[in-house]
TIKOLKE-827728 format. One record per atom (N, C-alpha, C): z, y, x. Coordinates in steps of 0.02 Angstrom, whole numbers, plus 50000, padded with zeros to 5 digits. Atoms other than C-alpha are relative to their C-alpha. Layout:
<nodes>
ZYX...
</nodes>
This chain:
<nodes>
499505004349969534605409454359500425003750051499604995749964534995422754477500485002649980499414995450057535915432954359500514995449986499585005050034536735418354275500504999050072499665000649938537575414154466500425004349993499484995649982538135429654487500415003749954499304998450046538785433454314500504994750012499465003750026539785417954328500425001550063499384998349941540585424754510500295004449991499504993750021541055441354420500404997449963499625001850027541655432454287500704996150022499505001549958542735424054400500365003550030499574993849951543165438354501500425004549973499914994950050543615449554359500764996149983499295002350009545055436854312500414998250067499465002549952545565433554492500385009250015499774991649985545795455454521500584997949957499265000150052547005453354343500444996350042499585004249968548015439454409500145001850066499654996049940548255446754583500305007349987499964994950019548545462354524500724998749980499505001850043549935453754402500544999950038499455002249948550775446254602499795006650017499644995149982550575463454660500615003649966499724997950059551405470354532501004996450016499445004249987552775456154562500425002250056499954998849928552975459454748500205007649989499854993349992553215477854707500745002149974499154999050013554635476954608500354995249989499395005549973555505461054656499894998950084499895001049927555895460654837500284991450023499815007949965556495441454837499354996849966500555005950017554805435654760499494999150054500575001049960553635427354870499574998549981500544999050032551835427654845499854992950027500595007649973550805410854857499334997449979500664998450005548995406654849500124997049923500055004150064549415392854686500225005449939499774994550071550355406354590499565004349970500474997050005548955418754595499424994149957500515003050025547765403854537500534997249907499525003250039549085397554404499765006849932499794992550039549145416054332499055001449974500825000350009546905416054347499914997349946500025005150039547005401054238500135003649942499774999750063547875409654107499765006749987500514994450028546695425654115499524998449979500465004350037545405413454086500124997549935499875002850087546115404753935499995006849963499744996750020546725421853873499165004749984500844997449985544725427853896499514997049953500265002950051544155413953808500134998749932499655000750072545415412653657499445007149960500354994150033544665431253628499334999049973500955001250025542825427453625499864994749955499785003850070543345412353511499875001649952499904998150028544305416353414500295006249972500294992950003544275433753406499325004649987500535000050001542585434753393499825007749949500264994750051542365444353225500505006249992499604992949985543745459153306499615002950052500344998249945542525458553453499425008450009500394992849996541635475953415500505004150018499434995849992543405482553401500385000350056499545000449942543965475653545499515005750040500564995849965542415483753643500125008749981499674992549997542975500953565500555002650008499405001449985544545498553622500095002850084500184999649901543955497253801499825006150006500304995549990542775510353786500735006550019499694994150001544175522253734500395000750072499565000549935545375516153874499655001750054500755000049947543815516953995500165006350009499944994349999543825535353956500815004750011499344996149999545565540753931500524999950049499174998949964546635533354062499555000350080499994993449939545455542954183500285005250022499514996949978546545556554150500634997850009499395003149970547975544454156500025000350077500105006349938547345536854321500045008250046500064993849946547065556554378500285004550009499244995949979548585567754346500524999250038499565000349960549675560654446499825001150083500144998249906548615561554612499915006849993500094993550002548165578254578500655006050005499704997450013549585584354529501094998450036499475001849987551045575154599500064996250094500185000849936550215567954763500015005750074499994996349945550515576854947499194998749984500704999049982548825582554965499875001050063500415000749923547635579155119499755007250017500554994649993546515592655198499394999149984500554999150000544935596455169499674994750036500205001749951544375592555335500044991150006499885005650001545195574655316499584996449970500395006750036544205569855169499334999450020500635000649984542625575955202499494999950083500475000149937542315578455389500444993150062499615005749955543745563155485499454993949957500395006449993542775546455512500464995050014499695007149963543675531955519499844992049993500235006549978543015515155601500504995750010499565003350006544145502455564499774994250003500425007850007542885487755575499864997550072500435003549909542675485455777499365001649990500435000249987541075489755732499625006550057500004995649971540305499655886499555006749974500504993050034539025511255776500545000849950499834997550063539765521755655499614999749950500245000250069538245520655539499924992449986499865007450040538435501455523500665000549966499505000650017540265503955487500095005249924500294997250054539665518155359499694993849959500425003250020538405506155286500254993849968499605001550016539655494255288500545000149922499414993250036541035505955195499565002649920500324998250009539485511255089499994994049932500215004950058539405494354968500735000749952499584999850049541225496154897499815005649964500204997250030540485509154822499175000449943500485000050037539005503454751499844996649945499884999950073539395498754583500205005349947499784992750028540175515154552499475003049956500454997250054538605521654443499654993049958500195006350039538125503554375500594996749969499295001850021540005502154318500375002749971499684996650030541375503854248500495005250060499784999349939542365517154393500724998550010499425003849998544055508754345500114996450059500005004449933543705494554452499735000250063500444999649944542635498654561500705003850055499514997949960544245509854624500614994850019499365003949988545545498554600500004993150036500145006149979545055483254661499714999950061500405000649927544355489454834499624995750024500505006449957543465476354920499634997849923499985003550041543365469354741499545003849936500354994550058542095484754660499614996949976500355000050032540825473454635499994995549926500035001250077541525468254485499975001749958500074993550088541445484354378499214999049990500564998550019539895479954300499834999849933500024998750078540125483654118499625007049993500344995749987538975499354139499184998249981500995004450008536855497254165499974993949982500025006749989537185479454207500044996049925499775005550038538215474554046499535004149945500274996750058537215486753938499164996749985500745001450005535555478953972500114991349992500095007750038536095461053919500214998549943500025002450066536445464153755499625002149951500594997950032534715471053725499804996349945500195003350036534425456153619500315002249927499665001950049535795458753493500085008849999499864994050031535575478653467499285000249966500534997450036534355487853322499565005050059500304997749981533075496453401500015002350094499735001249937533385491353582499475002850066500184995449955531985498753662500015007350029499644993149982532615515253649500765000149985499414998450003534275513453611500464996650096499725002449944534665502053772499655003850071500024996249933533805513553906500465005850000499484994650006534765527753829500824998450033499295003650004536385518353835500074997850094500105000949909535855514754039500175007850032499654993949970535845531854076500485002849990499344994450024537255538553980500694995150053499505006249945538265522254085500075002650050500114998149949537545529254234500215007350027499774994649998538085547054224500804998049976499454999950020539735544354134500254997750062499405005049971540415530554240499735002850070500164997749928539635537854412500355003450017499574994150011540255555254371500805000050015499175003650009542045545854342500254997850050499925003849970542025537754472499895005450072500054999249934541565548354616500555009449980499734995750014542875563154534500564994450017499385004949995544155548454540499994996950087500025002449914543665543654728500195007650039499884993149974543725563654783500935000949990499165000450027545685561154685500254997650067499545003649979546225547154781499755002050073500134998649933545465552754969500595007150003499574996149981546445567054954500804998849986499455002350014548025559354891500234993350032499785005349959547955544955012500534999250031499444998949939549225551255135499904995250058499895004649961549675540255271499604992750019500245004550014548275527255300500324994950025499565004649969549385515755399500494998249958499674999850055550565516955269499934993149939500575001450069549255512555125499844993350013500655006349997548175499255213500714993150009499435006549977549885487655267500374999549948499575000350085550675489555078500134989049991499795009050024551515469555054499525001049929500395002550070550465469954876499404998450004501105001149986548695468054955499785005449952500444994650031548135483154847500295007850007499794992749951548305499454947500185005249924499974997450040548285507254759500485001949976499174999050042549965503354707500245004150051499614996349972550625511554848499665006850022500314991450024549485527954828500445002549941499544997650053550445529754659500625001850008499455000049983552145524954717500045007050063499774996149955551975537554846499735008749951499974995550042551455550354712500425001749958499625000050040552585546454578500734997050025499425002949985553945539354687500724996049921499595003150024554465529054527499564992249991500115007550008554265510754504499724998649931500055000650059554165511954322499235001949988500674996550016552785523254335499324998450018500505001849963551685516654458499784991549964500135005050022551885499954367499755000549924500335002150078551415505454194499195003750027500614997549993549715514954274499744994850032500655006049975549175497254381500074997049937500015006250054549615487554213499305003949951500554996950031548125500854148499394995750028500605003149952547035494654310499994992149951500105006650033547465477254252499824998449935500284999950065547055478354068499295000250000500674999549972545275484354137499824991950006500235007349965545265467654236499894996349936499965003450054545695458254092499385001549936500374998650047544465467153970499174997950044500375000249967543075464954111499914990749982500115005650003543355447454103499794997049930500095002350084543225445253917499175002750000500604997950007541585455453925499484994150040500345003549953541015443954049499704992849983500095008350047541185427653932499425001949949500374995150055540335438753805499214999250021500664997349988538745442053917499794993850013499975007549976538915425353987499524995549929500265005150064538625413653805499525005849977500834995550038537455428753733499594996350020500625003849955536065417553849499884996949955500035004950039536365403953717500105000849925499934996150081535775413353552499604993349977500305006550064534805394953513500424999149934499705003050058535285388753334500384993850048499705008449975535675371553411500405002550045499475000049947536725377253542500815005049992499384997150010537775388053420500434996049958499595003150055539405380153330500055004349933500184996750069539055384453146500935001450004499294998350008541115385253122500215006150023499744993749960541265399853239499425005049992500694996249981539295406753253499945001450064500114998249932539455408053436499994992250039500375005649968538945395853580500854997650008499235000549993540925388353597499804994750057500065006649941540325373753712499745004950073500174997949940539515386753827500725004150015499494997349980541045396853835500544995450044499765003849948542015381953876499704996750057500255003349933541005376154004499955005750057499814998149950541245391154106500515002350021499095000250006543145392354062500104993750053499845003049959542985375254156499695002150076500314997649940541745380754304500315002750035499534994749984542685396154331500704997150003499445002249976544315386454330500194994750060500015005749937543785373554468499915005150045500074995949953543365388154563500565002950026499294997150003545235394054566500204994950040499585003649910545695377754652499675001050058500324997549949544785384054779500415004150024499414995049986546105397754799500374998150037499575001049956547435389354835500174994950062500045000349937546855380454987499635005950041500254994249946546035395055053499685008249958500224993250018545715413955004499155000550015500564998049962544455415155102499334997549974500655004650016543275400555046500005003149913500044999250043543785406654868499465007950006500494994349991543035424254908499314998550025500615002149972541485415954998499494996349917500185004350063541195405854816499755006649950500204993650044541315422654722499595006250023500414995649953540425432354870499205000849964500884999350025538685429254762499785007349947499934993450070539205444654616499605004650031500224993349968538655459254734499145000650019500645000249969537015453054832499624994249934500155003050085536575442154643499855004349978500234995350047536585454254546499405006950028500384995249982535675467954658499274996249992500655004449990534465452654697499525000449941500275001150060534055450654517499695007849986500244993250012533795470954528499335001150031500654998249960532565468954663499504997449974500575003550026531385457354580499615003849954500474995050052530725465954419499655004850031500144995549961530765481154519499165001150036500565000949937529665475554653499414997349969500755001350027528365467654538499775004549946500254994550019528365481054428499635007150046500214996349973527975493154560499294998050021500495002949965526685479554638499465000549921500414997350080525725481554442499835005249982500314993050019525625498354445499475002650068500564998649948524605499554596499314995650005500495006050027523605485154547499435001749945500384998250048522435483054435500154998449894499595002550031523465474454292500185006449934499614998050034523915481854145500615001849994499305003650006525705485954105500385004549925499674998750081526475484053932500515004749989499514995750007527515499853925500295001649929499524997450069528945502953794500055004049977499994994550010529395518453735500245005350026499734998649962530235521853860499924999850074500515000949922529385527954021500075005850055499934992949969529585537154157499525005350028500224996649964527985544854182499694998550081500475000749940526865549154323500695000350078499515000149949528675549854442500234991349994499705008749989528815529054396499954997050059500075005749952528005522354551500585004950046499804997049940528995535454666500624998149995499515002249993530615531354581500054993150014499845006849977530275510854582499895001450076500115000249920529855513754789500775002350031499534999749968531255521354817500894996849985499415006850045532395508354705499854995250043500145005249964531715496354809500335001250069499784999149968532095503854961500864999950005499265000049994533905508254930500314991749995499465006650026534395490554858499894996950064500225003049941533395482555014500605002050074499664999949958534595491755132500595000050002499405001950012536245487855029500054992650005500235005449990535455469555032500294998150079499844999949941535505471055211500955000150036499224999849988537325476655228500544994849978499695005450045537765463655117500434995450057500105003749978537685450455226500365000450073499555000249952538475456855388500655001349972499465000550003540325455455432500305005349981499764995650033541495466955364500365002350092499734998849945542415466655549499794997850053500305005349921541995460855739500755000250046500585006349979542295451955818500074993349945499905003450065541975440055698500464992250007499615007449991543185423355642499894997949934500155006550060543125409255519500305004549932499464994750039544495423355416499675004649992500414994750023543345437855414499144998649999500915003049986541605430355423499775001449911500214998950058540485436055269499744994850005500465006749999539745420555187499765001649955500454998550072538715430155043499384997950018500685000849963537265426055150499694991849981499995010750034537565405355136499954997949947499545003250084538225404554974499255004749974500564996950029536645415054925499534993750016500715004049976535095404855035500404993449948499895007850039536055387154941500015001749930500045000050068536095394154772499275001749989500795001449995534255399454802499544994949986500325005549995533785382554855500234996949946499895001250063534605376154708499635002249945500264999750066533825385854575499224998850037500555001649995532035383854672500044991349978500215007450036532355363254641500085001749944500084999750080532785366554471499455000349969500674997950019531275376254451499584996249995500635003249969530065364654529500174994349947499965008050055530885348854439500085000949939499884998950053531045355654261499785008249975499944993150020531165374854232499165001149996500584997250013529325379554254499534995749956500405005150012528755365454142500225003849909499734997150085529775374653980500225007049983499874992450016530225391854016499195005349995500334993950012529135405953960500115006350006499764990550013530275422153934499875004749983500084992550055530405438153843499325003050001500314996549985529205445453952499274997149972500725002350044527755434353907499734998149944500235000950062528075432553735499845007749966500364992950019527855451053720499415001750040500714997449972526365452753837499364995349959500785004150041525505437653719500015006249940499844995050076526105449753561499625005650026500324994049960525255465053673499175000250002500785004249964523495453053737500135005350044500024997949941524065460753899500094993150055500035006149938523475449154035500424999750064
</nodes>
């Protein structure tokens, strides 16, 4: 239920990046358009439909679309990276790697690190498209580990093919991603510049100040945005996979079509949320980041608590060896102190406008799925895990 939450706040998030992206985009090269919170939700709406038509009816192009991505995934890294390299005033050295800058009021630098520290932590569980482009907004690249390990059900030989497919995610898109962050630190220029850009995405105007053309900088974010857009389709994708019942699929299509629309609607009530307030809309979708890690910490932590135990444990074919407990301890640790960061403010002194509410919007979706649990869920669920530990007679 955890997961399920916080796929449905990426999934949300993933089409609100496109659709803002679309009014930056606007704002960049029309100087009489004004931006407004409804337009941005207007434009969501129709990344949503446009998300769901695909997984529809598109369905049986849906491998092709996915190699589609992949390729783009890969290729318009060197799109996304010749021009800073090569056309960008370059920084110093000294700038990228040894200048500190605290921009949060916060009075420690390693909270403001620590801070600074989570837009980056999707970068190896992702795709590094978004995770760059979308700043504040990384933790939506999670077509990587994340999306690779929920369609364990529906690949041949998934116990080795889907850990493989984790690491190769994890290297590729890390790799990508922190060669594409080393790009843009040194091609930043002017952070004053950057951070006050009218488009809300400091990105477009890293390009524009590389490529000083309009044309150009707008056909490389319409790349970023295609990402968005493909993120979001994946997202419907991982989303209805949950609902491989017979009964819950429409024979006409073979896919769950009622679950799809029901989070085409979810996800679209969440948009009016937008346009009375940004803020509360980001507090709604605030669950993707500290969700999904959450759901990381659990297994984790009781897998580690089993191996010290006395307990059996049903291992796949895929193992790491006498280094398992050292790496789950220190998986635990790391997520525990991105957990932590989660939850404080991004700035101080704090206001109703910058106040993190992943913390709220977490403890009430908690308490939510614990009633669930208590009044229904533990009376009919079983799961994967224990229908392979009866198939095992591991107690």
């Amino acid at each position: 239920m955890i997961t399920g939450f916080a796929r449905l706040s990426i999934a949300a998030s993933a089409a609100y990046v496109a659709a803002t992206e679309i009014q930056g985009l606007l704002v960049f090269n029309d100087d009489t358009y004004e931006s407004h919170n409804w337009h941005g939700t207007f434009i969501y709406w129709g990344i949503l439909t446009i998300a769901a038509l695909v997984n529809i009816l598109g369905i049986n192009f849906f491998p092709h679309i996915e190699t589609v991505a992949f390729i783009h995934h890969i290729a318009f890294f060197f799109v996304f990276l010749v021009p800073l390299v090569y056309l960008s005033p370059q920084s110093t050295t000294s700038f990228v790697f040894a200048n500190f800058e605290n921009a949060g009021g916060w009075r420690s630098n390693g909270v403001s690190w620590g801070i600074g520290l989570l837009a980056s932590a999707w970068a190896f569980v992702g795709t590094w498209i978004l995770s760059l482009a979308g700043g504040s907004y990384s933790a939506h690249s999670t077509l990587g580990i994340d999306g690779t390990s929920h369609m364990s059900e529906e690949v041949k030989d998934s116990e080795n093919v889907v850990p493989q497919s984790m690491v190769m995610a994890f290297f590729i898109s890390g790799t990508m991603a922190f060669g594409a962050s080393i790009a843009i630190l040194f091609s930043v220029g002017d952070l004053n510049t950057i951070l006050k850009t009218s488009t809300n995405y400091p990105i477009i105007q890293v390009f524009y100040t590389a490529t000083q053309s309009k044309a150009a900088t707008t056909a490389i974010i319409s790349g970023l945005m295609l990402t968005s857009l493909l993120q979001a389709c994946e997202w419907y994708r991982e989303l209805s996979s949950s609902d491989v019942d017979e009964r819950k699929v429409d024979r006409g299509y073979v896919i769950p079509v009622r679950s799809i629309l029901l989070i085409v609607i979810v996800a679209g009530l969440l948009g009016l949320i937008n346009i009375w307030s940004t803020t509360a809309f980001h507090a709604m979708t605030s669950l993707s980041l500290i969700g999904q890690y959450t759901s990381y910490l659990l297994p984790i932590t009781l897998m580690a608590i089993r191996r010290v135990g006395s307990k059996n444990v049903p291992y796949g074919p895929f193992r790491l060896g006498r280094y398992g407990l050292c790496i789950n301890v220190a998986s635990i640790a790391y997520t525990v102190i991105l957990l932590i960061f989660m939850v404080l403010p991004p700035y101080q002194p704090v206001t109703v406008r910058n106040m993190n509410y992943a913390g709220v919007i977490f403890a009430a979706v908690l308490f939510c799925i614990m009633a669930m649990w208590i009044s229904h869920g533990r009376r009919v669920y079983e799961g994967p895990v224990k229908e392979v530990a009866d198939r095992m007679h591991v107690s």
